[in-house]
Structures are given as structure tokens and as C-alpha cells.
C-alpha positions, 0 to 999 in steps of 0.5 A: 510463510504458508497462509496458515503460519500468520497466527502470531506474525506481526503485520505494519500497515501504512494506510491501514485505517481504511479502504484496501488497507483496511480490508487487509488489516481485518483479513490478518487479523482473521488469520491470527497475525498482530497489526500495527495499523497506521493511518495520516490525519484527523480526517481518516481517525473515525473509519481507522478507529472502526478498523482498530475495533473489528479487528479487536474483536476478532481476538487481534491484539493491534494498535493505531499509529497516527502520522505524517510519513512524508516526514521520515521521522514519523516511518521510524517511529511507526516501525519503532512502536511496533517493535517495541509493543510486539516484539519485531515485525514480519510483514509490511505493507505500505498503501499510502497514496494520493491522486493529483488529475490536472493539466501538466501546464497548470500543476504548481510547484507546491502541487508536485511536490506534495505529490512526490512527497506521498507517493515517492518519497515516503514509499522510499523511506518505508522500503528503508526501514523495513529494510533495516527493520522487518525479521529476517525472511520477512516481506515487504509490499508496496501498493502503486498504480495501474497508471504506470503502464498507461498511455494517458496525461492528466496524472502527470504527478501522480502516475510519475511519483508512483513510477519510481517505487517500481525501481525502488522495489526492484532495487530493495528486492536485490539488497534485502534478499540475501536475507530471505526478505520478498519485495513487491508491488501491486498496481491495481486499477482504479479501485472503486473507493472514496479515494478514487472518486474524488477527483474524476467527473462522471464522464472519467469515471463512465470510461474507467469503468468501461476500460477494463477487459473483464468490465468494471472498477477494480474491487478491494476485494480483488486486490486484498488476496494477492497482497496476502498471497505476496507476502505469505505463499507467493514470497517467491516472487520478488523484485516484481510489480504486479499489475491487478487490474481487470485487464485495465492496462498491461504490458 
């Protein structure tokens, strides 16, 4: 599927209100192709509903799809809804996240499992029903993180509840294939986004920066391109996952 064949494809975006996913709804929705943008809570509706309105006005028919998608019934449903207002779906794109950094010996119970929760769980149970879902030579692509090849504590939970997806991409990429179907992940650096700095001091964010071979946090707007060329030119590559991320950890 050639960059130019978006014009009419249906893309599903988990996360898709704000931040990167909200860049890659605007950039598909430029290119023609229809959206189907979800977003979690109350606390991301305003720049989500922002979102819903620029791609609008680029001629994009689109929707918003609220929901929790820890809660598997809420995936089935984003995919449900989808289906039914277009048709079917061609791409699906989950950047659902979040970022725990405490000490290993202090992280509750409560803590890990909200952390799996968002960041293994509901990533397995997209990659499942886009499986079931998504058109036959469809793509899929999840975002994880850059801190899966890094040598560092602090992000037990988040870095270890990222880890799996890199298998559940492989494991998907193997059973959706014969179905002309692509899976990948990206695994960006710390991207420079509100997502980002909430949880580091000026002292992390300092060395973060400084951390990268090419210098710098990592851009959206570095990441954005290499999602859209997974799932269009670069369907070719599958079962991988990407690391983006300026030089910040590789292996």
C-alpha cells in the first residue's frame, strides 16, 4: 500500500487525540484516508476534540471513540464502531501508554498492575482484535519505548510492561501473515511531549537530552514518517521492532 493509496483507507488510532497519535491522525487524514481516533479520559477530550476538528476541516470524515482499553470490551468496541460507521479497517495504530519512574523496592502492587494494565495488556488485546479485524493485507503497528534496549532501573514497570509487546508483535506478525497482514512496532526515544515530562526532574530531563548521539529529545515529528511508512511502502517489514530514537539506546 503505496503512500498515495491512502485516499479512502480506514486508519484506527488508539491514542489518537493527542501527542504523536494526534500528528499521525492530522498526517492521514491529509493524505485522504478516514480515522477512527480514540482517546481514554476526560482529561485528554478537549486536545482530542481539537484533533477531531482539524482533521474535519482537511475533508477527513472521522470520529472520536472514548474509553478505557485496559478494559477489553472497550477494544471491541473502538474496532466495532469502526466497522460499522466505514465499512471495515485497513490500518491500526495503538500509541497507548504511560510512564511509571520509582525505585523497584517502593513500587506498590496497585502500581504494577495499572502499569501492565496499559502497557501489556491492552497493547495484546488491540494486536487481537486487529488481528481478527483489520482487511486482509492490512498493517498493524504498536508504539513501545526506547527503554527496552537500555541498561538503567528506575522504569521497572514501565520499560518491563513495554518489553512483552516486542514478542506479542513478533508472535502476531507470524499468525497474521498469511493474510498479507504487517506488524510492527516503533520504539521512540523520550519523545519531547507533555507525556514525557511529567515524571522526570530537570537533572533527568538535562541527561536525556544529552543522551542521544544526534543530540536532543526525540521529535513526533520524527517518528510520525516511519509509523506511516510501516504501515504503507515499508509493509515489507514485519514482526520487527524499530528503534527511533536519535542514537539514544540501540542494540
Amino acid at each position: 500500500m503505496a503512500h498515495n493509496d491512502l485516499k479512502g483507507k480506514v486508519v484506527l488510532i488508539a491514542g489518537g487525540g493527542k501527542n504523536l497519535g494526534g500528528l499521525l491522525s492530522r498526517d492521514f487524514a491529509a493524505k485522504g484516508a478516514k480515522l477512527a481516533i480514540h482517546f481514554n479520559s476526560e482529561s485528554s477530550k478537549a486536545e482530542s476534540e481539537k484533533t477531531l476538528a482539524d482533521v474535519k476541516a482537511q475533508g477527513a470524515e472521522a470520529f472520536l471513540y472514548q474509553g478505557d482499553l485496559t478494559q477489553v470490551g472497550n477494544i471491541t468496541k473502538f474496532f466495532d464502531e469502526a466497522i460499522k460507521t466505514f465499512g471495515g479497517i485497513d490500518i491500526a495504530i495503538n500509541t497507548v501508554g504511560m510512564v511509571l519512574k520509582k525505585p523497584f523496592v517502593e513500587t506498590t502492587e496497585a502500581e504494577y498492575d495499572t502499569m501492565f494494565g496499559i502497557n501489556s495488556k491492552s497493547a495484546y488485546f488491540f494486536l487481537q482484535e486487529a488481528g481478527k479485524k483489520v482487511n486482509d493485507h492490512g498493517k498493524i503497528c504498536t508504539i513501545v519505548t526506547s527503554l527496552l534496549a537500555a541498561y538503567t532501573g528506575l522504569y521497572s514497570t514501565y520499560a518491563g510492561a513495554k518489553a512483552p509487546v516486542e514478542h506479542f508483535t513478533r508472535a502476531a506478525s507470524k499468525e497474521f501473515g498469511n493474510r498479507g497482514i504487517s506488524v510492527t512496532a516503533v520504539a521512540p526515544g523520550p519523545m519531547d511531549t507533555p507525556f514525557f515530562y511529567g515524571q522526570e526532574s530537570d537533572d533527568a530531563v538535562a541527561y536525556h537530552k544529552s543522551a542521544s548521539a544526534l543530540g536532543g529529545l526525540t521529535d513526533i515529528k520524527d517518528i510520525a514518517p516511519l509509523v506511516e511508512f510501516l504501515v504503507t511502502d515499508g509493509w515489507w517489514i514485519t514482526g520487527q521492532t524499530i528503534f527511533a530514537n536519535g542514537g539514544y539506546t540501540t542494540r
